[in-house]
C-alpha positions in Angstrom: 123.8 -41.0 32.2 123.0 -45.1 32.2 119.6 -44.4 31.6 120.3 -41.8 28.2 122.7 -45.0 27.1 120.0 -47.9 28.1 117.1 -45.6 25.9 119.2 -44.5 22.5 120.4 -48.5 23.0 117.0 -49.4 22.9 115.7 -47.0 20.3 118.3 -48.2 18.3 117.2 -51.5 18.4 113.6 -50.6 17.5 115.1 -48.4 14.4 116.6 -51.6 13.3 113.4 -53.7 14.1 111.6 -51.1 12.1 113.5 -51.5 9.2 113.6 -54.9 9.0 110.1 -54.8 9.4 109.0 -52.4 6.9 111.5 -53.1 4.4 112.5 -56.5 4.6 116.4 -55.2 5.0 118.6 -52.5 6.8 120.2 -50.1 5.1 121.9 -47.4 6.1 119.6 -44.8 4.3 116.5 -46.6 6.0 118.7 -46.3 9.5 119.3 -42.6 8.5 115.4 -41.8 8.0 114.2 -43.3 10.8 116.1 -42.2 13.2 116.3 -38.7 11.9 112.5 -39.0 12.6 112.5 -40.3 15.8 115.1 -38.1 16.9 113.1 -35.2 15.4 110.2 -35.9 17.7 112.3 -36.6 20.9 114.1 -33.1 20.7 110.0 -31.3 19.8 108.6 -33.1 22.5 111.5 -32.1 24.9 111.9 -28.6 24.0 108.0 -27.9 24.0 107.9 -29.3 27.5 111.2 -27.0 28.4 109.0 -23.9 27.3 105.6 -25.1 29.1 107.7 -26.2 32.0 109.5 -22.2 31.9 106.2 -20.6 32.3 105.9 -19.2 28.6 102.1 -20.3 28.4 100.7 -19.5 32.0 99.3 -16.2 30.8 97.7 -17.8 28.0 96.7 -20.8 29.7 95.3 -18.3 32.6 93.6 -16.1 30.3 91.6 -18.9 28.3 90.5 -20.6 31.6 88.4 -17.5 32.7 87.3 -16.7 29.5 85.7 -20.2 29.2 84.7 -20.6 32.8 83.5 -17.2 33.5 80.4 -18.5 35.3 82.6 -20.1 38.7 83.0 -17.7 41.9 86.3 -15.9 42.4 88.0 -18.4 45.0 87.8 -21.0 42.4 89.5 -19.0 40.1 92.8 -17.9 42.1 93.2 -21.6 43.4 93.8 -23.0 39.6 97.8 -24.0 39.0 99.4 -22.4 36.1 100.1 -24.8 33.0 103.8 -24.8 34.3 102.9 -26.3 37.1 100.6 -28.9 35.6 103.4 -30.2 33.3 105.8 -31.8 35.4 107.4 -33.7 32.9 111.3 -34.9 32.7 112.7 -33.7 29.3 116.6 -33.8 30.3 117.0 -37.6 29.5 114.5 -36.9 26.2 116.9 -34.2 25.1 120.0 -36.4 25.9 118.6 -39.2 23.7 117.4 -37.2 21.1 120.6 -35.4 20.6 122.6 -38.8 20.4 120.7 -40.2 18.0 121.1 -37.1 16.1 124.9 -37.4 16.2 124.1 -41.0 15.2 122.4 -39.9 12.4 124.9 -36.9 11.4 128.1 -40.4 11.8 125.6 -42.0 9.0 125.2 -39.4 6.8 129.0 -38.6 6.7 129.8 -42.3 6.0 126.6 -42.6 3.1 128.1 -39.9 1.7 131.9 -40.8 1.4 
């Protein structure tokens, strides 16, 4: 749980850098956008590596692999790891941080719009 609070802390830092940056002052419709954005791709990343990490592509992934390398022996073949296993990425903390900065963003949009 320190770690999901050390990484939205962070992020939050950078969405302010980035304004400042890009816009030469922070606002909270700049904060809004931004991190709407990065939230956006922290939950898509997460919950794409939830389904490749579930399995959902191993048939696929199988299917394409002896299709394009038709010409290797059999053994080869049934010793290849499924995509699911390949992926072994942690996406708890991603979705953790990308759900927090969304309920940063929905606190910002309720106070631009009072």
């Amino acid at each position: 749980m320190k770690k999901i609070f050390m990484w939205t802390a962070i992020i939050l830092g950078f969405v302010f850098s980035i304004s400042f940056i890009s816009h030469g002052e922070i606002t909270l419709l700049y904060f809004i956008n931004i991190t709407f954005y990065i939230a956006a791709g922290l939950l898509m990343i997460s919950l794409f590596t939830m389904v490749v990490q579930r399995g959902f592509f191993d048939a696929i992934f199988y299917s394409f692999r002896t299709v394009l390398e038709s010409s290797e022996s059999r053994e080869k073949k049934e010793k290849k790891t499924p995509l699911s296993e390949l992926v072994s990425f942690p996406y708890n903390s991603l979705v953790g941080v990308g759900f927090i900065l969304l309920l940063f963003v929905l606190g910002a949009l309720f106070i631009y719009y009072l």
